[in-house]
C-alpha positions in Angstrom: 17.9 10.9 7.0 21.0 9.7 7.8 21.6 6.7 5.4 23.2 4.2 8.1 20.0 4.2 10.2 17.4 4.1 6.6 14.8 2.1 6.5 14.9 -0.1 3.8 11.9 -1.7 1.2 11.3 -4.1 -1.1 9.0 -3.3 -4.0 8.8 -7.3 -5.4 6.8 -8.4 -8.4 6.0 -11.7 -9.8 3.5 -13.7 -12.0 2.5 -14.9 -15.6 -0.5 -13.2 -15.6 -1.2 -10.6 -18.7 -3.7 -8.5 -17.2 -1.0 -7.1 -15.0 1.1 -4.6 -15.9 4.4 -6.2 -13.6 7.1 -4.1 -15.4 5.2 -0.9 -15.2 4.2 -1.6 -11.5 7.8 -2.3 -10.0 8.6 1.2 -11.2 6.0 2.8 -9.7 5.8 0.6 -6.3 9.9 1.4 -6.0 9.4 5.2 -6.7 6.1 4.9 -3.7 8.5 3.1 -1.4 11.4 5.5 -1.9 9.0 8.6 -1.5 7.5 7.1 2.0 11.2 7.6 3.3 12.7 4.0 2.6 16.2 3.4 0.4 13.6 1.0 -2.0 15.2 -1.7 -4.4 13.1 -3.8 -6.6 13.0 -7.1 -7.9 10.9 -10.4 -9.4 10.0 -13.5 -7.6 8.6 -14.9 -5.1 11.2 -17.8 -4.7 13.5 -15.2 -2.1 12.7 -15.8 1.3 14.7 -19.1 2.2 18.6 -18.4 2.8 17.8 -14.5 1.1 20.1 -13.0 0.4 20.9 -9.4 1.3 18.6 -7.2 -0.8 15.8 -9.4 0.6 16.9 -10.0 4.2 17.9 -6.5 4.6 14.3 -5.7 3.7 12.5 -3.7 6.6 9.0 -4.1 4.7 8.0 -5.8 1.3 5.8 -4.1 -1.2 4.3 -6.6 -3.3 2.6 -6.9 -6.2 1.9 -10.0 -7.5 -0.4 -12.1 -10.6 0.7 -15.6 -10.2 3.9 -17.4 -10.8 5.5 -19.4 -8.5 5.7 -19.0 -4.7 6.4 -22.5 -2.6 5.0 -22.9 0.6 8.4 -23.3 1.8 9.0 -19.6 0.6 5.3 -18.7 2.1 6.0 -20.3 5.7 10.0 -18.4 5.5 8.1 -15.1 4.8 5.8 -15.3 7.2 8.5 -16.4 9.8 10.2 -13.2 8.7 6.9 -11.0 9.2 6.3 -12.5 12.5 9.9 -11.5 14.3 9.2 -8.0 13.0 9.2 -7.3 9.2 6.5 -5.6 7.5 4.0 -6.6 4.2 2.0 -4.0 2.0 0.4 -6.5 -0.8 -1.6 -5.1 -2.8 -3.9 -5.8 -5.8 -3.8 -9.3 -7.4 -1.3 -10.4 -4.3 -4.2 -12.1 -2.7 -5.0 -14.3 -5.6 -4.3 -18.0 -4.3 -4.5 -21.1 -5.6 -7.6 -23.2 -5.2 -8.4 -26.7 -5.5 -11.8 -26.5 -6.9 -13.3 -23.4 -4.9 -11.4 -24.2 -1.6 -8.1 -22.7 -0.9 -4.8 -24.9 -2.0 -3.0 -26.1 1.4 -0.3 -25.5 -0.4 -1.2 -21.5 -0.3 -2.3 -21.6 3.2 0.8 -19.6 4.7 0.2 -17.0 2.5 -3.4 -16.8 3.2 -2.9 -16.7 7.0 0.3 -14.0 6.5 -2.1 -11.8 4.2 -5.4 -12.3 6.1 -7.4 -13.4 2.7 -8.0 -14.7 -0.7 -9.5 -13.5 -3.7 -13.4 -14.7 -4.3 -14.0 -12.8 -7.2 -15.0 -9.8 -9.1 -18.3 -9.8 -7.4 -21.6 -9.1 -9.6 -21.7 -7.2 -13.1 -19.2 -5.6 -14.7 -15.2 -6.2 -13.3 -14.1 -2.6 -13.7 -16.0 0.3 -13.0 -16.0 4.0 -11.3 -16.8 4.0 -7.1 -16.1 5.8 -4.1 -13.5 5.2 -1.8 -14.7 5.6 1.7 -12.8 5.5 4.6 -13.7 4.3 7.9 -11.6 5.8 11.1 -8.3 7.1 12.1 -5.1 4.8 11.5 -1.5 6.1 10.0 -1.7 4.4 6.8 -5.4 6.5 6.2 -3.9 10.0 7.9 -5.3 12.6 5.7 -6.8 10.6 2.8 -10.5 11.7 2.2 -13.4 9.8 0.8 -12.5 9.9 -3.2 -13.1 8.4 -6.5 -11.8 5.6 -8.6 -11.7 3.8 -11.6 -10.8 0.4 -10.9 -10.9 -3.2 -11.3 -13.6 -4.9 -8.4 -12.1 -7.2 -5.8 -14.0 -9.3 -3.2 -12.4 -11.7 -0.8 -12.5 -13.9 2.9 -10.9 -12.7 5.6 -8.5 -15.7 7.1 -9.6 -14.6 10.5 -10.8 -11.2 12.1 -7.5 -10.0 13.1 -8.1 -6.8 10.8 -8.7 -3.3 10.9 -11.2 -2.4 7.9 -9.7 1.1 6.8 -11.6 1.8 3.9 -14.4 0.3 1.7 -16.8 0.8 -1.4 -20.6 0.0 -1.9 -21.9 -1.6 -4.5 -24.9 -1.2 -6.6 -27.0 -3.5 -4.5 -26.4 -1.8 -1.4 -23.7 -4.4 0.1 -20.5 -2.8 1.3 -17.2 -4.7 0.5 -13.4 -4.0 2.3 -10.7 -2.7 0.2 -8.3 -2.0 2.4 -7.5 -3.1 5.6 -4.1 -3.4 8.4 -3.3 -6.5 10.8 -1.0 -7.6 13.3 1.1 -10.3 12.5 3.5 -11.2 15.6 5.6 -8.5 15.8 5.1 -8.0 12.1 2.6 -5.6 10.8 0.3 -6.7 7.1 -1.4 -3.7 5.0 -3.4 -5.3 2.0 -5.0 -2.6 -0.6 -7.5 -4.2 -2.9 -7.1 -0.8 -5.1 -4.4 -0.7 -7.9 -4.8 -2.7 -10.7 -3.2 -0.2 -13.4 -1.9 3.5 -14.0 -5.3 4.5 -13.4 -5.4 4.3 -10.0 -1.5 4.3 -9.5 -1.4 7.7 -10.8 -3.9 9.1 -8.6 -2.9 11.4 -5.5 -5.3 9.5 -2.6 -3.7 5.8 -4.0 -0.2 7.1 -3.7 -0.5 8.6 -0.4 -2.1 5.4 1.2 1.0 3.4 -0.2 3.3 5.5 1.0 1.7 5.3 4.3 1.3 1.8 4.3 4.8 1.4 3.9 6.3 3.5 6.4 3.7 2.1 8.9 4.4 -1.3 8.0 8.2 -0.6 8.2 7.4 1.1 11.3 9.1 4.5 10.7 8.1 7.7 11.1 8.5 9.1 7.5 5.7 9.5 5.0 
């Protein structure tokens, strides 16, 4: 690909949170973005989107992976302007943890909660880590040739903002009830992939997680490559 016309990503981190691996994860979320096709930089922080500067604006889709820290709602409302006119998000993981105020959402996180399409509710029931299945529920580029699989993770549940969503893939739990874990939207002419999926090496490292990253990100960026 000639390097003029590349596509370009943005593998970001940011947070204060110890249960995520943020050092370990920009590596790997760079080295995802750069093997979907995109010249890939990284960086940390959240605090980029007003007046960015180059790296950032430059940016044809952001990979992030976030566990707290600080992100404005100034910074929320700039990224989402950028989404709408055409950028491109893949968040995945801890990225959907908001702030709350009690057990409603913070106003102050309610850009980023429109943008993504939903907050984190919880672990759900029992344990917060265990082995599933990955199942996958129709056709869409960022799913192309991923099977059903197995994964040892950590359990997400979450709202939806709204039902602007394409559920791509899901698990079941032991009571029966099926939960989303990874889903696309439209945002404008901006295009959202969130992956509950990904909290460590152990699913970073395996081949069906990397592929539906790599996908994301070159559907979200809107190119061609995988």
């Amino acid at each position: 690909m000639n390097n003029a016309a590349a596509k370009r990503a943005l593998a970001i981190v940011n947070g204060d949170d110890i249960h995520h691996d943020l050092i370990s994860a920009v590596s790997v979320f760079q080295t995802l973005g750069t093997e979907a096709g995109f010249v890939t930089g990284r960086g940390a922080g959240m605090q980029r989107f007003v007046n960015p500067t180059p790296v950032t604006a430059d940016a044809d889709v952001y990979l992030l992976y976030t566990s707290g820290g600080q992100f404005s709602t100034a910074q929320q409302s700039a990224l989402s302007d950028l989404v709408a006119a055409g950028k491109g998000v893949v968040a995945v993981h801890a990225t959907n943890v908001l702030a709350t105020v009690g057990d409603r959402l913070d106003p102050a996180d309610r850009p980023m909660y429109e943008l993504l399409g939903n907050r984190y509710l919880s672990h759900g029931p029992g344990h917060h880590e265990g082995q599933f299945r990955v199942r996958m529920t129709g056709a869409h580029p960022v799913t192309d040739g991923v099977s059903d699989f197995e994964l040892f993770d950590e359990y997400y549940e979450f709202e939806f903002a709204d039902d602007n969503v394409t559920v791509l893939a899901e698990r079941e739990r032991d009571d029966g009830r099926v939960i989303p874990v990874l889903y696309a939207r439209q945002v404008g002419a901006g295009r959202v992939c969130y992956l509950a999926l990904g909290h460590d090496m152990r699913a970073w490292g395996q081949p069906p997680f990397r592929r539906i990253v790599r996908q994301a990100v070159a559907w979200a960026g809107k190119s061609e490559q995988k």
